[in-house]
C-alpha positions in Angstrom: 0.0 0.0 0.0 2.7 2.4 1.0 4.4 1.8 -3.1 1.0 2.7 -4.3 0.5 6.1 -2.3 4.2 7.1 -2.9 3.7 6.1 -6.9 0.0 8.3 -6.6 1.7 11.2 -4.9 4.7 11.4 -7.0 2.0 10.9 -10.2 0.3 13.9 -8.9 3.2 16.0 -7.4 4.2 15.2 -11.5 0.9 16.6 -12.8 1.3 20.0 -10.7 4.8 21.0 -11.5 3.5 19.9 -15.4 0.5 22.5 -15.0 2.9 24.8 -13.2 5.2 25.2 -15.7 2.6 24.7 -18.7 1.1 28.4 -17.1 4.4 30.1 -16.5 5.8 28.8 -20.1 2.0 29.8 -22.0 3.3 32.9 -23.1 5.7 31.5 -25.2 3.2 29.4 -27.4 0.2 32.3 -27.3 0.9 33.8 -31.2 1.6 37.4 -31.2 -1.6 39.5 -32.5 0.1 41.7 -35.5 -2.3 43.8 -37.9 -3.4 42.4 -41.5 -0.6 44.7 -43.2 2.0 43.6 -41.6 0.9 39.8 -42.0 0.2 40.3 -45.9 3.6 42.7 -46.0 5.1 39.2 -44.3 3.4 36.9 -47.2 4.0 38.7 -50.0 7.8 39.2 -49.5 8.2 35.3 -48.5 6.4 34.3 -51.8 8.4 36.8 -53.7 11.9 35.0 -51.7 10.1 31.6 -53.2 9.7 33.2 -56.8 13.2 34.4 -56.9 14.3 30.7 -56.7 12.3 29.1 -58.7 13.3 31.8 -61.3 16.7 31.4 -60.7 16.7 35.4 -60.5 19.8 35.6 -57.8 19.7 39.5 -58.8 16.6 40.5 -56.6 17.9 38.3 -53.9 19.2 41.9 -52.3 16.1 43.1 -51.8 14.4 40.2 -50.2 17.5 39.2 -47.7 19.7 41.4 -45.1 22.6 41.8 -45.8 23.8 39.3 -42.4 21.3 36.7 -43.2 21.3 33.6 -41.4 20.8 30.0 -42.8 20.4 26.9 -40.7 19.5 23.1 -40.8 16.9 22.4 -38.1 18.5 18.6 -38.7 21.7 19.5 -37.6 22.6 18.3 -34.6 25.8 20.1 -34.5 25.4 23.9 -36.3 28.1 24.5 -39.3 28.3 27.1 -41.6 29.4 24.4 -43.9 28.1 22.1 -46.3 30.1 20.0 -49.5 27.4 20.4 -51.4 26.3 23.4 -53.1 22.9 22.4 -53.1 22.7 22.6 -49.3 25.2 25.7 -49.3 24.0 28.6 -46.5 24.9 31.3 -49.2 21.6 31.3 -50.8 23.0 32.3 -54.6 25.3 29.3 -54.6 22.4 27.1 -53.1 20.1 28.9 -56.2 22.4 28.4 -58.8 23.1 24.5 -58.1 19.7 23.4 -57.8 19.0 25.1 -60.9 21.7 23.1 -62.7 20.5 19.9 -61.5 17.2 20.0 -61.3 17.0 22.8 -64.5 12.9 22.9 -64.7 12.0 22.0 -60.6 8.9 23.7 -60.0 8.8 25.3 -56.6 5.2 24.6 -55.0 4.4 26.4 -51.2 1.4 24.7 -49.7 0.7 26.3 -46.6 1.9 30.3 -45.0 1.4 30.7 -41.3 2.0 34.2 -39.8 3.1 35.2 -36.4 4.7 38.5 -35.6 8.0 38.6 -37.5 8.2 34.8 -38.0 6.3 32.9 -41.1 6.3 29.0 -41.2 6.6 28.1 -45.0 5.2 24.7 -45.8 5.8 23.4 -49.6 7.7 20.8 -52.3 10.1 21.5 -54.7 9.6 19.0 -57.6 12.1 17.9 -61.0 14.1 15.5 -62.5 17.6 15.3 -61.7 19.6 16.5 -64.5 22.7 17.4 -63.0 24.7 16.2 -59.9 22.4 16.6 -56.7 23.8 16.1 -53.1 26.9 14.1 -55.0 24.8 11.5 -57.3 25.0 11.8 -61.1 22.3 12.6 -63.0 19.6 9.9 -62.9 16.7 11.5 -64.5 14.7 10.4 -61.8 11.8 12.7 -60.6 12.7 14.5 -57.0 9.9 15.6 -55.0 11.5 17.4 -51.7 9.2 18.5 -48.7 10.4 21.4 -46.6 9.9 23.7 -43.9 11.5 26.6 -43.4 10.9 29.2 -40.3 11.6 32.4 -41.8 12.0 35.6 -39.2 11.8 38.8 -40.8 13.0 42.4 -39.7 12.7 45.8 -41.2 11.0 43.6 -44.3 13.9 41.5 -45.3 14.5 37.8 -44.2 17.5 38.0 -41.5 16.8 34.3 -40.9 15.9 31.0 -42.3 15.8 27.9 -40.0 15.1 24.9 -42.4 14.4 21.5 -42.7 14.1 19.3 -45.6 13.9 15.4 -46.3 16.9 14.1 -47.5 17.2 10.6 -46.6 13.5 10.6 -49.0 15.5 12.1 -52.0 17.9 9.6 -51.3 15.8 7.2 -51.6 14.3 8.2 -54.4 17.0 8.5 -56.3 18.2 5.2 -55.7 21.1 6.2 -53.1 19.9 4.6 -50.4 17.8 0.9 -50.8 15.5 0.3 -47.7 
């Protein structure tokens, strides 16, 4: 009986310090009220970001992004400002200009905006046939199709940040790479 009553209290003693901190930490999930200009000010320069890259139009790049942007992999367990590929490069013109050469005609599809304050989750798939090396596999002339995410935080209406996160291991797969 006394294992029981210990196991209850320490359940419950569990359940108040979760209920606790869920109220003290609230603020941090509540989404920020910001006016309808400022969200569609928000959309319409993260769907102009998406057109330059599917456009391959590196030269407006200047006005979207600050000057001290920031790119990272959500994935990463350990950050780097490095990548070997250029298709994964943090310098977004590289990144552009590579993806464009192996995957020429990928059509750039965003599914889903959500808008809070200065951040915007972006929600979409970037489709095409590899035509050129891609993450270090010759061409295959397979179709890609690669889901991402990206957390965009915005300031003074330029991106300053990009926190990403893309599949991979599924274009991987799908091209063969990887057998499982």
């Amino acid at each position: 009986m006394k294992i029981l009553s210990l196991a209850t209290l320490l359940c419950i003693g569990t359940c108040i310090a979760a209920k606790a901190e869920q109220e003290s930490s609230s603020q941090i999930f509540t989404p920020s009220i910001s006016n309808d200009s400022v969200r569609e000010d928000h959309s319409l320069l993260v769907n102009k970001f998406y057109e330059v890259m599917q456009n391959n139009d590196i030269q407006k790049l200047s006005s979207i992004l600050s000057s001290d942007y920031h790119v990272s992999n959500a994935g990463d367990l350990q950050e780097s400002s490095y990548s070997k590929f250029t298709e994964m490069s943090k310098n977004l013109p590289v990144r552009i200009t590579a993806l464009h050469k192996a995957l020429p005609d990928f059509k750039l599809t965003l599914a889903e905006l959500l808008i809070d304050g200065n951040q915007v989750l972006a929600r979409g798939t970037l489709s095409g046939i590899q035509k050129g090396t891609f993450l270090g596999i010759a061409p295959t002339n397979k179709p890609i199709h690669i889901k991402f995410f990206n957390l965009i935080t915005i300031k003074e209406n330029k991106i300053v940040n990009i926190t990403e996160m893309w599949n991979e291991l599924s274009v991987m797969k799908q091209l063969g790479y990887i057998v499982f």
